[in-house]
C-alpha positions as CSV (number, residue, x, y, z in Angstrom):
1,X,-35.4,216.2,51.7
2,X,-35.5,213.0,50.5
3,X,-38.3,210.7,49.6
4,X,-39.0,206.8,50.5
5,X,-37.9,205.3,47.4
6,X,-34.0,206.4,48.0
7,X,-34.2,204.9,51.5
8,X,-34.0,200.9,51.1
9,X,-36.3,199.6,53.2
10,X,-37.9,196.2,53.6
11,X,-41.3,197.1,54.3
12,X,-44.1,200.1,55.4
13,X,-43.0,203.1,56.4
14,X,-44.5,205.0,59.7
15,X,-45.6,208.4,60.6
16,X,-43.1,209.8,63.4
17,X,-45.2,211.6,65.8
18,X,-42.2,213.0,68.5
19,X,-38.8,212.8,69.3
20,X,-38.0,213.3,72.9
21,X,-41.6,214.2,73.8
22,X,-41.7,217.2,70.6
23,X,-42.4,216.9,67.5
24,X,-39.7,216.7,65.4
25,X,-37.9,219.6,64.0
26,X,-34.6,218.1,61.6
27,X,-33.1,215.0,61.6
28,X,-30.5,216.1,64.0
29,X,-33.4,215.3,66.8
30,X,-32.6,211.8,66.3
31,X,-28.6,211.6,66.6
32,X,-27.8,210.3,70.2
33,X,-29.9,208.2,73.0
34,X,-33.7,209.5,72.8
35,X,-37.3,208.2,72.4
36,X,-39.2,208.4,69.4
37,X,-43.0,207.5,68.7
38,X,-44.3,206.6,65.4
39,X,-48.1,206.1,64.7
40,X,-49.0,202.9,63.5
41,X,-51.9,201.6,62.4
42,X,-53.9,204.0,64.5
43,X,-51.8,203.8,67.6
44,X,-48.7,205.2,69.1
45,X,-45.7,202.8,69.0
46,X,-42.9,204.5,71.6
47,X,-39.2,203.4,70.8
48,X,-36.4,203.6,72.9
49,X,-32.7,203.9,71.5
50,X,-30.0,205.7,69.7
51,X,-29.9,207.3,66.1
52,X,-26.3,207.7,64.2
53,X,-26.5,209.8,61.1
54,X,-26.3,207.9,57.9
55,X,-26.3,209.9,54.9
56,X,-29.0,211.9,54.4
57,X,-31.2,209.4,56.9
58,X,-30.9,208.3,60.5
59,X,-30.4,204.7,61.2
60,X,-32.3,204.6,64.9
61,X,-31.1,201.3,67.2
62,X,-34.0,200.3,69.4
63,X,-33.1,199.1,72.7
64,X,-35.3,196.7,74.1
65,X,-36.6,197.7,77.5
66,X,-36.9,194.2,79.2
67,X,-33.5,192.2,78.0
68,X,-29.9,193.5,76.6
69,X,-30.6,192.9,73.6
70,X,-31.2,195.4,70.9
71,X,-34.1,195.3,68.0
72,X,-34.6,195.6,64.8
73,X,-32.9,199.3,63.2
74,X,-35.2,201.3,62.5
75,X,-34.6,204.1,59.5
76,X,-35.5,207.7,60.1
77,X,-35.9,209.9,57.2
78,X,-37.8,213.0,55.9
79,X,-40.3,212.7,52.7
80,X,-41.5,215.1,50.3
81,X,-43.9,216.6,52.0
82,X,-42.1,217.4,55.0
83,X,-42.9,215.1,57.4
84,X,-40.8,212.7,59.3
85,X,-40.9,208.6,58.7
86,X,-39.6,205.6,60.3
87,X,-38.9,202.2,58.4
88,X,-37.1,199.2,58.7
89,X,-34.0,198.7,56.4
90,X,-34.0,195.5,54.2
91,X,-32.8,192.1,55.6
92,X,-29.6,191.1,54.9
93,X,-29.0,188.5,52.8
């Protein structure tokens, strides 16, 4: 496992809640087109996309629902303790 601080990410990081509808079991969950909620700030925040494994992290690709245009990344990664957390990666330059 690796913690938050080897993941460069530009800003808080987010509690993942489920992957598919489960909670998540490995970072494998995420590879491939699936859905994924985070809890933020008290509320569920459900993302839509595809996950392709990035060293020891998954770099998630939202799709946004109304246009053809995707978001933001999204990293996926587990911490310390266990649990599973989304961030965004750092702007580029």
């Amino acid at each position: 496992m690796i913690d938050d601080e080897e993941v460069d990410t530009s800003g808080p990081s987010y509690r993942v809640t489920e992957v598919a509808g489960r909670p998540p079991v490995s970072l494998e969950d995420f590879i491939g087109a699936t859905t994924v909620t985070v809890e933020k700030h008290g509320h569920a925040d459900f993302l839509i996309g595809t996950g392709v494994k990035d060293g020891r992290a998954v770099l998630f690709h939202e799709k946004e629902t109304r246009s053809a245009r995707d978001s933001d990344p999204v990293w996926i990664f587990t911490d310390l303790g266990g649990g599973v957390i989304a961030a965004q990666p750092p702007v580029p330059d």
